[in-house]
C-alpha positions, -999 to 999 in steps of 0.1 A, spaced: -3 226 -242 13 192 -239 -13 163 -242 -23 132 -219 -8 102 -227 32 121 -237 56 115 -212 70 145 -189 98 144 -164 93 144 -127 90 180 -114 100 172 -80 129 152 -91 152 186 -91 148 193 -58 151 156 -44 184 150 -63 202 184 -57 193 175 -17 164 201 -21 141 178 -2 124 185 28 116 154 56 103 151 87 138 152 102 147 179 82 121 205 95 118 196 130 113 233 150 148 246 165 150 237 202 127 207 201 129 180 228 137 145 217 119 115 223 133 80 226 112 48 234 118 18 260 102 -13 237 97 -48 252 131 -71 251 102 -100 255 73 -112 231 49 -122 259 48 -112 295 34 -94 325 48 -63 337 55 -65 374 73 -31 374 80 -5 360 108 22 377 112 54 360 127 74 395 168 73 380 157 79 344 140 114 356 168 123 375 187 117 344 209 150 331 186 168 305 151 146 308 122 167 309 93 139 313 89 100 316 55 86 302 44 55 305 7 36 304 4 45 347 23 80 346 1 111 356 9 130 322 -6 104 303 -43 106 326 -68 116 296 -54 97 269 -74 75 255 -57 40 261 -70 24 230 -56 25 193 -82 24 166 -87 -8 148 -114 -17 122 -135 -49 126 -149 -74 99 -183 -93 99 -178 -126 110 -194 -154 93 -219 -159 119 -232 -119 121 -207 -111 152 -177 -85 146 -143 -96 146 -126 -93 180 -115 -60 195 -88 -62 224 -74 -33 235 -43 -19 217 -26 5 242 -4 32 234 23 22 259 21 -8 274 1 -20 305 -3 -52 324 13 -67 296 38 -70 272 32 -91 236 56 -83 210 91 -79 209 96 -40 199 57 -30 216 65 6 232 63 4 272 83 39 281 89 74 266 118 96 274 118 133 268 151 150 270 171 178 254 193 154 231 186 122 216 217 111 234 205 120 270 171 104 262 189 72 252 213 71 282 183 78 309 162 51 290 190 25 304 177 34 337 144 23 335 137 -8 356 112 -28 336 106 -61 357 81 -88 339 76 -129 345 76 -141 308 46 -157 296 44 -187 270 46 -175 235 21 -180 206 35 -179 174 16 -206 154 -14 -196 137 -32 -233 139 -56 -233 174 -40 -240 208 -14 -213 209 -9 -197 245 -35 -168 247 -28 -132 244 -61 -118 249 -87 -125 269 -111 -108 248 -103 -135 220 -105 -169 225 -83 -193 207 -66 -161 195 -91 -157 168 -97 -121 156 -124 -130 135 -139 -159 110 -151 -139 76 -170 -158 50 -182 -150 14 -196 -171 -12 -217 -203 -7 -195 -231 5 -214 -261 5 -226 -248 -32 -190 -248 -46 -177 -286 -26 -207 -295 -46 -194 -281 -76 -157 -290 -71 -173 -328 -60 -189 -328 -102 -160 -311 -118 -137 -338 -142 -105 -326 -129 -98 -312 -92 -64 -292 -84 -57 -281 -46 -23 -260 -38 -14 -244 -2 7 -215 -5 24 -196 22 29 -163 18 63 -150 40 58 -119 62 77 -86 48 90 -62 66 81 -29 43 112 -6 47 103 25 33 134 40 25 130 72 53 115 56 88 88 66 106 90 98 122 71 126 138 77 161 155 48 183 174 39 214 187 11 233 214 7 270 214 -15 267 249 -47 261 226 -37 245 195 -20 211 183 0 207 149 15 172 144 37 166 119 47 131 105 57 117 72 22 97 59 2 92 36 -26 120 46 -37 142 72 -70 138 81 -73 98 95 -41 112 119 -60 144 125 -92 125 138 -71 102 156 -54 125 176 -88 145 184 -102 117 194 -72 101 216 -60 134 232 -99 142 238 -97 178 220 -119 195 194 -109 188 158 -108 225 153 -78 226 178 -57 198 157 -38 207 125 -16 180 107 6 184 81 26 160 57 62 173 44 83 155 16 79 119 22 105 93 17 83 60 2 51 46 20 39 13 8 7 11 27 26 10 63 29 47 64 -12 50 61 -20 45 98 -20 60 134 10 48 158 13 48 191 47 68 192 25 99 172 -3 95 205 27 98 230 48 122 213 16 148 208 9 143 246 48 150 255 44 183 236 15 196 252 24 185 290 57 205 280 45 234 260 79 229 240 81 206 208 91 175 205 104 152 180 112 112 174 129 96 147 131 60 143 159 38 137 163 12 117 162 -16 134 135 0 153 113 4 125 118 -34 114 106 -39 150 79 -19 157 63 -14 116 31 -27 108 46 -57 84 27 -72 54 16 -102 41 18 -133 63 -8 -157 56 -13 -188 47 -41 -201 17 -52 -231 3 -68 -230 -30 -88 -256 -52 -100 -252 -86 -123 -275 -103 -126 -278 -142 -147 -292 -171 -138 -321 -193 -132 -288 -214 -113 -272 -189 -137 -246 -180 -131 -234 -145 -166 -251 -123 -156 -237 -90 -127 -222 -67 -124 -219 -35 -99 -205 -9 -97 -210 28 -67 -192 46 -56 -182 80 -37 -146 80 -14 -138 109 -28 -105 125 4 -103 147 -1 -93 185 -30 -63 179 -55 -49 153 -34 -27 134 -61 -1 119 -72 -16 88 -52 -51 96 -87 -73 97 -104 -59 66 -70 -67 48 -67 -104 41 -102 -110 42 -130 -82 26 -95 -69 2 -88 -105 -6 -123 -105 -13 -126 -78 -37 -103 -96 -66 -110 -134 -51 -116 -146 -87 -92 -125 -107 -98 -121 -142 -118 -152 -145 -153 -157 -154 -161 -176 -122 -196 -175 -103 -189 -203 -83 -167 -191 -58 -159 -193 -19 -138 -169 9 -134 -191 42 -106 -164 60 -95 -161 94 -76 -137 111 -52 -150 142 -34 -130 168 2 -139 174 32 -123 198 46 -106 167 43 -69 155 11 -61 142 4 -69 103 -14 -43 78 -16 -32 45 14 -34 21 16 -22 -11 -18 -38 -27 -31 -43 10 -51 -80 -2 -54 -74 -39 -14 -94 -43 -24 -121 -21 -51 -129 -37 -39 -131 -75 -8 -145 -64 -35 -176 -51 -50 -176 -80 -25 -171 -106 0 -198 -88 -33 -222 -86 -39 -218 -122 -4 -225 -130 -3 -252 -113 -36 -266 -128 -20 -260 -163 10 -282 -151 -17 -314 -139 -39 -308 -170 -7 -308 -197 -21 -276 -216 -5 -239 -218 -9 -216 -194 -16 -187 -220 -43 -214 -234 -58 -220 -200 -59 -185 -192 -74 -176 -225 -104 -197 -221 -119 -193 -186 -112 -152 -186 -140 -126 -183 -152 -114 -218 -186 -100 -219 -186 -67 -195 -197 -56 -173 -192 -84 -157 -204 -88 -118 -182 -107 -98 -189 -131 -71 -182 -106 -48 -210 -86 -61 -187 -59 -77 -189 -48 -112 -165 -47 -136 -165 -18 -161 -145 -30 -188 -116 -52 -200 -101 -69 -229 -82 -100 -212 -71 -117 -248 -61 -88 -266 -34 -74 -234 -22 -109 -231 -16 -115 -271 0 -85 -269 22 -97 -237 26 -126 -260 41 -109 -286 65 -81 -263 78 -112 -250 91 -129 -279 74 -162 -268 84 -182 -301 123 -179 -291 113 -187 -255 126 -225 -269 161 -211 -282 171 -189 -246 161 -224 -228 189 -242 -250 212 -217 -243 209 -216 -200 210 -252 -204 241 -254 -222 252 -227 -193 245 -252 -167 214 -235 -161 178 -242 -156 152 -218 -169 115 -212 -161 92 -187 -173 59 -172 -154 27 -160 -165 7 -137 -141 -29 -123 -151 -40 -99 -130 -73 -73 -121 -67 -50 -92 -99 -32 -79 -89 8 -65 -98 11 -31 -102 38 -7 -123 69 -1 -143 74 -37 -146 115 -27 -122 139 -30 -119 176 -29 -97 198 -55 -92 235 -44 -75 266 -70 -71 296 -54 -59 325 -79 -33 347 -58 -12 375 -71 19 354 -75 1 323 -95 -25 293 -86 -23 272 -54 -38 239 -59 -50 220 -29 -50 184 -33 -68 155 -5 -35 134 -14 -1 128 0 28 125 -20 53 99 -8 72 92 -43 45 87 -72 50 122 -86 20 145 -76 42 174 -80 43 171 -117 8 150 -125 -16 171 -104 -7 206 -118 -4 191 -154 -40 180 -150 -51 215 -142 -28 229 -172 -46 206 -196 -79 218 -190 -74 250 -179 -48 261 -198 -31 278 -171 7 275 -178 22 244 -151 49 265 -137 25 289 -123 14 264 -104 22 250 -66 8 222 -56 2 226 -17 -9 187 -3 -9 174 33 -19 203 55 -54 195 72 -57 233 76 -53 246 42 -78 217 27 -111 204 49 -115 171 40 -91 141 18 -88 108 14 -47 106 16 -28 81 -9 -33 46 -6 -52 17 -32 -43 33 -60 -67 59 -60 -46 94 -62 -50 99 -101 -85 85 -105 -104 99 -75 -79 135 -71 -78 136 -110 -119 136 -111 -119 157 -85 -93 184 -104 -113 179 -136 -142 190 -120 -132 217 -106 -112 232 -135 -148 232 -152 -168 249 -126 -141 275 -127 -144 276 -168 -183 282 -163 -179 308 -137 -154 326 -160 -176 320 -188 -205 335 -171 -186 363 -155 -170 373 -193 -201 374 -208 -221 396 -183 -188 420 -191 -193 416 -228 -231 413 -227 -226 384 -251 -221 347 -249 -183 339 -243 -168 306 -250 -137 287 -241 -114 264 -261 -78 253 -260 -70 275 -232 -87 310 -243 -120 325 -233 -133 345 -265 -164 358 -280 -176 352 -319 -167 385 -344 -144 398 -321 -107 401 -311 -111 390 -272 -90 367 -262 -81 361 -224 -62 335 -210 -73 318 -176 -47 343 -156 -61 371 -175 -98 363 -168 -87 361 -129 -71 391 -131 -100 409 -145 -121 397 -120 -98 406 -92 -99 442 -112 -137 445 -103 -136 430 -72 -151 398 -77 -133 380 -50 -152 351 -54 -137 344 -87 -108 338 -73 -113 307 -53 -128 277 -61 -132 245 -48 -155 209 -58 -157 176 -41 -165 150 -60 -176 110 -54 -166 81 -79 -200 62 -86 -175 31 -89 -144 13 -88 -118 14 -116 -103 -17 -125 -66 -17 -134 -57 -54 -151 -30 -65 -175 -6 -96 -179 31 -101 -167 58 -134 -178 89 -133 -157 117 -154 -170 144 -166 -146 175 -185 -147 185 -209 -117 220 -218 -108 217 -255 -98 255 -252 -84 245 -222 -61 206 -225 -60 207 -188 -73 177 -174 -90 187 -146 -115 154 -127 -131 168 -124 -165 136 -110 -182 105 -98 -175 75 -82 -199 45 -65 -188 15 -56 -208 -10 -33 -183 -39 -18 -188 -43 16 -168 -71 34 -191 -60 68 -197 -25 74 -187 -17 110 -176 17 105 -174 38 73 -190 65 79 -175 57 82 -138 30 49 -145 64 30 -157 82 43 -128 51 28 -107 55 -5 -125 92 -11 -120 86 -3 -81 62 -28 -77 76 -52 -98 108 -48 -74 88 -52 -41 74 -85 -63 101 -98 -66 121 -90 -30 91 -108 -15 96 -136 -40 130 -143 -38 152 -123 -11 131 -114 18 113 -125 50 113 -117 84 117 -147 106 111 -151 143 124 -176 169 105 -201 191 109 -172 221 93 -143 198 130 -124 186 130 -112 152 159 -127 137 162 -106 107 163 -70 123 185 -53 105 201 -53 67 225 -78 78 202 -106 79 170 -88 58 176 -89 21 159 -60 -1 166 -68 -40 192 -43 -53 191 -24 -88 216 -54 -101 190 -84 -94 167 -68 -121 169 -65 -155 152 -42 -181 121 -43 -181 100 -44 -211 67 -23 -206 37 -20 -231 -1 -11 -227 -36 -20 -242 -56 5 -228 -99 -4 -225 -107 38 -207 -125 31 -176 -166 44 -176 -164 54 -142 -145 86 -146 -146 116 -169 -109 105 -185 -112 66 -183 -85 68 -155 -76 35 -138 -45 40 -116 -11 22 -113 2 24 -81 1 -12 -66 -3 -30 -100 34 -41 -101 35 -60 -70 0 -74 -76 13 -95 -108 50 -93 -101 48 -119 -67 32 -146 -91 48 -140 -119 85 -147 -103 69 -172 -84 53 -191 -115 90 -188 -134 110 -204 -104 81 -232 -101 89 -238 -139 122 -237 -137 127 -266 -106 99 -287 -125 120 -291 -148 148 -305 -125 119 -323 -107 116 -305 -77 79 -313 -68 75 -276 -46 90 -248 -28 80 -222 -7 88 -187 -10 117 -167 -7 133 -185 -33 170 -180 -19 198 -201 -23 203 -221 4 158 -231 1 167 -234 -34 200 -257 -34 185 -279 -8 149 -285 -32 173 -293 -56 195 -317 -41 162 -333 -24 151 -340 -59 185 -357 -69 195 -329 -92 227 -314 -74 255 -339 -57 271 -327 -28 
C-alpha cells in the first residue's frame, strides 16, 4: 500500500482531459424545456408594469413566471440570508430577497421574468416581448451614510454594526504605545468566474422533486428548496454532477434554482438554465469589497500593544446567504493572524448598495483579514526602519495553545521555524544581487512577505458510508468535488487503512438520496472533517470484521497492514475476502457501514509566503517574477493535489492583486461584464513556484490533518501586495490601491516624479 505523505496523480484527471467529464449541461434529461431570464436593465427602480401577454403567445413558450404570476402562488418569496449580532444585542437587518422581482428593482442583472420554451432560442426571442415599465429611482453606491435608500427595513442602508473586542481598552492601549502606525486599505470587488457558470436542470414525477445544479453540496439546496416550494424533505432529492471550479460563489441557493424547480413542477416536464457569461458576472454573488482601516501600536521594543480594525464591507443590494457573517464573525476568526496579540478590536459594518449581492470567495473573510494585517505590519516595518522577517519574528504566537482574542484556540504552530525555512527556499541573501540586476534592466523590484493562519470553517460533522457490493466498495462522501481531487484523495484514505485495493473503489458524492446528511465543500474542511469521518469508519468496519472472524474461528483475530489473521495459523483474509465471507453466511449487515463523526475543534492551516515582483516604470507593468511558499498543512494526504491547491489560490491572489476588479458607474452598470474589460491572470503572468512545508500535525484529528484549500489566496493577496508596495517605495511612490495595473501604476509613478511623459 502506498503511504500518506507520497504524491499520486489525479484519478479524475483521465476522464476530464479525454472530454470524459460530465456537467450540468452535459446531463440535462432529453426533451427538457429551457429557461431564459428577463434581469433588470436598471440598478434602482419601481416596477410600474410588467406585460408578459406577447411573450406567451410567443412560438414554443410553455409558461411566463414572474413575482405576480399565478404559477408562482406558494412560493415562498423570500431567499434565505444569515444575520449577525449587532453590537448593541439586535440582529443584523433582514429585507426581503425575492426570487423574481417585485415592487422593485435594485441591481443591474436582479431576475424580474422567467421564460419557459422548447429552445433556448424561442425563450430568448419571447423574452424581447416582455414590457417591463419602471420610473428609476436614485442610486446608492457609496458605502459612507446618506446613500439613497433601498430598503425600508434598513435605515441608512445598514445591514448590521458587529463588534468584538474592547474598544475603549485598546485606544487606551494604542494612546500608551511608543510608536502608532494607521493604514486604510481597500479591498476591490471580484467577480469569481468559475470556469463553468452557474447552471441547473430539474425534474417532477407528480410526487417527487430532483434538482440538479453544479455546487458545492446537496443538502443546504435540498432544504432550501423544501422549504421555498413548501414540500416535505422526503419529496426533494438533489444531486451534484462533475463540477467545473467553485470558489465559495457556488455554495449558496439562487433565485434561478427556486424558479426553475417551480417551472418543472407547474409543467410536469424538465427544465433546464444555463448561464452566460456575461450573465454570470451580472447576477454572481461577487467577493471581497470592503474597505478597513487598521492601526497597530508598538513598544519602544517593538512589541505589538494593540490593533485594531474598523471597516465597512459592501453587502451589495440583498443578503446573499452567508454575505453578513463574511466580513465580520470570518474576519473575526483570524483578526490577529499569527500574532501574539490580546489587545485587539473588530468595529465592522455591513452596507447595502444597488450592486449584486456580495458572499464568500475563496477564504470567505480569512484573506481579508491577513491581507489587513500582513499589509499593516509591512507597513509598520517600513515607519519603524527594521525587517519585516525581524518584526514578524518577534511579536508571533510561540507558546500553544494559544487562545486568541477571539476566544478560539490554537492547537499548534511553529511560526519561526516555517518562516526560517521560507527564508532559506527563497534565497534571501541574493535578494541584493536580482535587485542590481532589474535595476540595470530599467526595472524596479520589491519583494513581499505574508504570514498567514487560516482557521477551517464549516460544519465540524460529517458522515462517511462503505457499502460492500458484488462489483467492489461504494464510498459515500458529505462533500462535493468541484476541482480539489476527491476522486483520488477520498478512496486512497479508505485504501490506507483498510487495505482495500483503490481501484475497487467509487467514490459516489453529491446525491442527497444516497447519503442523509453532509456538510458540502467549502472553508477548507473536505480532508480534515470527510477524512475523520472516513477514518472512522474504516475502523468500525475493522472491528466488526474482527469480531465477526473470530466468532468463525472461535479465537481472537487481528488486523495489520491490510490482512485480518489469527496467531499459529495460516488465515489470512483480505478486507474483500472478509466481506465476501460474510455475504457467504448471510450477514448482510456486514456489508454496510456508515459513522458520523464531529471535530471537537478547528484545524489551523498557517505558513509564510515572499512574492518578488518586477515593475516596468516605462509601462507601469508588474511582472511576478518569483514567489516561495513555506505552508504548514499537518499531515498531507496527497502533495501533489495540496500543491495544486496552492498554485490556485496563489493565482486568484494575485488576479485580485494586480489584474482584476469589477467597476460600476455612477447609474449602477457594471462596466467590466465581460472578458473584454475583466482581466483574469493567465498561466504566462506566473512563474514557478517554489513550494516547501514544515509540518506541526494538528491535535484535533486522528491524522493531524489541517487542510489547504483557501490557504493560497489567504497569503497570496498580501504577499503581491507587500512586493509592489516595496517596489514603488523605492521610486517614492507614497501608496497605491489595488489592482496594481498599468495605467494605476504608471500614473503613481509619474505622480511621484519617477517617469516623464
Amino acid at each position: 500500500m502506498q503511504k500518506f505523505g507520497q504524491a499520486q496523480g489525479r484519478i479524475e484527471d483521465r476522464r476530464f482531459l479525454t472530454g470524459q467529464g460530465r456537467y450540468i449541461d452535459d446531463i440535462a434529461p432529453e426533451g427538457a424545456l429551457h429557461a431564459v431570464f428577463l434581469r433588470s436593465p436598471v440598478a434602482h427602480a419601481t416596477i410600474d408594469r410588467i406585460d408578459v401577454s406577447a411573450a406567451r403567445m410567443a412560438a414554443g413558450v410553455h409558461e411566463v413566471l414572474w413575482a405576480g404570476a399565478p404559477g408562482m402562488v406558494g412560493v415562498t418569496p423570500g431567499m434565505k440570508g444569515a444575520r449577525v449580532p449587532n453590537r448593541d444585542g439586535t440582529r443584523g437587518a433582514a429585507p426581503e430577497r425575492p426570487v423574481l422581482a417585485r415592487g422593485a428593482l435594485r441591481f443591474v442583472g436582479e431576475p424580474v421574468v422567467c421564460i419557459i420554451a422548447e429552445t433556448r432560442d424561442q425563450a430568448l426571442d419571447a423574452m424581447e416581448l416582455v414590457e417591463l415599465d419602471y420610473t428609476e429611482l436614485p442610486v446608492a453606491l457609496d458605502l459612507a451614510p446618506g446613500a439613497p435608500e433601498i430598503h425600508a427595513t434598513a435605515p441608512n442602508n445598514l445591514a448590521y454594526d458587529f463588534a468584538l473586542g474592547d474598544d475603549a481598552a485598546v485606544e487606551a492601549a494604542l494612546a500608551a504605545s511608543a510608536h502608532r502606525v494607521r493604514v486604510e486599505l481597500r479591498h476591490n470587488r471580484i467577480i469569481v468566474n468559475a470556469m463553468e457558470p452557474r447552471g441547473c436542470f430539474a425534474e417532477w414525477d407528480g410526487a417527487r422533486l430532483h434538482f440538479a445544479f453544479n455546487g458545492q453540496g446537496v443538502w443546504v439546496q435540498k432544504g432550501e428548496l423544501a422549504r421555498m416550494l413548501a414540500l416535505p424533505p422526503d419529496a426533494v432529492r438533489v444531486t451534484n454532477p462533475d463540477v467545473g471550479g467553485g470558489f465559495g460563489m457556488k455554495a449558496m441557493t439562487y433565485p434561478e434554482y427556486v424558479v426553475v424547480a417551480q417551472a418543472a413542477r407547474l409543467l410536469g416536464r424538465p427544465v433546464r438554465w444555463m448561464a452566460d457569461r456575461t450573465e454570470s458576472m451580472l447576477s454572481d454573488n461577487a467577493g471581497r469589497d470592503l474597505v478597513t482601516v487598521s492601526e497597530l501600536g508598538f513598544d519602544a521594543d517593538h512589541r505589538i500593544t494593540a490593533y485594531r480594525v474598523n471597516l465597512v464591507s459592501n453587502l451589495g443590494a440583498y443578503n446573499s446567504q452567508f454575505g453578513q457573517p463574511i466580513q465580520s464573525e470570518l474576519f473575526s476568526k483570524v483578526l490577529t493572524g499569527v500574532y501574539d496579540i490580546q489587545t485587539a478590536f473588530l468595529g465592522a459594518r455591513g452596507v447595502y448598495t444597488n450592486t449584486c449581492p456580495v458572499d464568500a470567495y475563496r477564504g470567505a473573510g480569512r484573506p481579508e483579514a491577513i491581507f489587513t494585517i500582513e499589509r499593516t505590519m509591512d507597513e509598520a516595518a517600513r515607519a519603524l526602519g527594521v525587517d519585516p522577517f525581524a518584526l514578524r519574528l518577534k511579536n508571533v504566537m510561540r507558546d500553544f495553545p494559544y487562545r486568541m482574542v477571539n476566544g478560539t484556540t490554537v492547537d499548534v504552530g511553529d511560526f519561526p521555524r516555517v518562516m526560517n525555512r521560507l527564508r532559506d527556499e527563497a534565497e534571501i541573501s541574493d535578494y541584493p544581487a536580482r535587485v542590481a540586476r532589474s535595476r540595470a534592466a530599467g526595472r524596479l523590484r520589491g519583494m513581499g512577505l505574508a504570514v498567514y493562519i487560516e482557521s477551517i470553517l464549516g460544519d465540524p460533522a460529517e458522515t462517511t458510508r462503505v457499502e460492500f457490493t458484488s462489483d467492489g466498495v461504494n464510498l459515500h462522501v458529505g462533500t462535493q468535488s468541484n476541482g480539489q481531487g476527491h476522486e483520488t484523495v477520498f478512496p486512497r484514505m479508505l485504501s490506507e487503512r483498510t487495505g482495500i485495493p483503490v481501484d475497487v473503489i467509487t467514490l459516489v458524492q453529491g446525491d442527497s438520496d444516497r447519503i442523509a446528511t453532509g456538510g458540502g465543500t467549502g472553508g477548507s474542511r473536505s480532508v480534515t472533517v470527510q477524512g475523520t469521518a472516513i477514518w472512522a469508519t474504516a475502523d468500525a468496519m475493522i472491528d466488526a470484521f474482527t469480531a465477526f472472524l473470530s466468532d468463525e474461528l472461535g479465537e481472537p483475530v487481528g488486523f495489520d497492514d491490510g490482512i485480518f489473521g489469527a496467531p499459529g495459523r495460516n488465515l489470512r483474509l483480505t478486507m474483500i475476502e472478509a466481506a465476501e465471507l460474510a455475504r457467504d453466511r448471510g450477514r448482510d449487515d456486514l456489508l454496510d457501514h456508515s459513522r458520523t463523526i464531529t471535530l471537537e475543534a478547528r484545524s489551523f492551516p498557517n505558513g509564510a509566503h515572499l512574492a518578488e515582483v518586477e515593475v516596468d516604470p516605462e509601462t507601469g507593468k508588474v511582472t511576478l517574477d518569483r514567489y516561495t511558499v513555506t505552508d504548514d498543512f499537518g499531515t498531507l494526504i496527497n502533495p501533489q493535489l495540496a500543491i495544486g491547491q496552492v498554485h490556485g489560490g496563489i493565482a486568484q491572489g494575485f488576479g485580485q492583486a494586480v489584474t482584476e476588479a469589477a467597476h460600476y458607474d455612477e447609474t449602477g452598470q457594471l462596466l467590466t461584464a465581460s472578458f473584454m474589460d475583466y482581466a483574469m491572470p493567465r498561466a504566462d503572468d506566473l512563474p514557478m513556484i517554489r513550494f516547501s512545508t514544515e509540518p506541526t500535525p494538528s491535535i484535533y484529528n486522528p491524522l493531524g490533518m489541517k487542510g489547504c484549500g483557501e490557504a493560497g489566496t489567504v497569503a497570496g493577496i498580501a504577499a503581491v501586495a507587500n512586493a509592489v508596495r516595496d517596489a514603488l517605495a523605492t521610486a517614492g511612490v507614497g501608496w497605491i490601491d489595488m489592482p496594481f495595473s498599468p495605467a494605476r501604476v504608471w500614473r503613481a509613478l509619474k505622480e511621484a516624479g519617477a517617469v516623464v511623459d
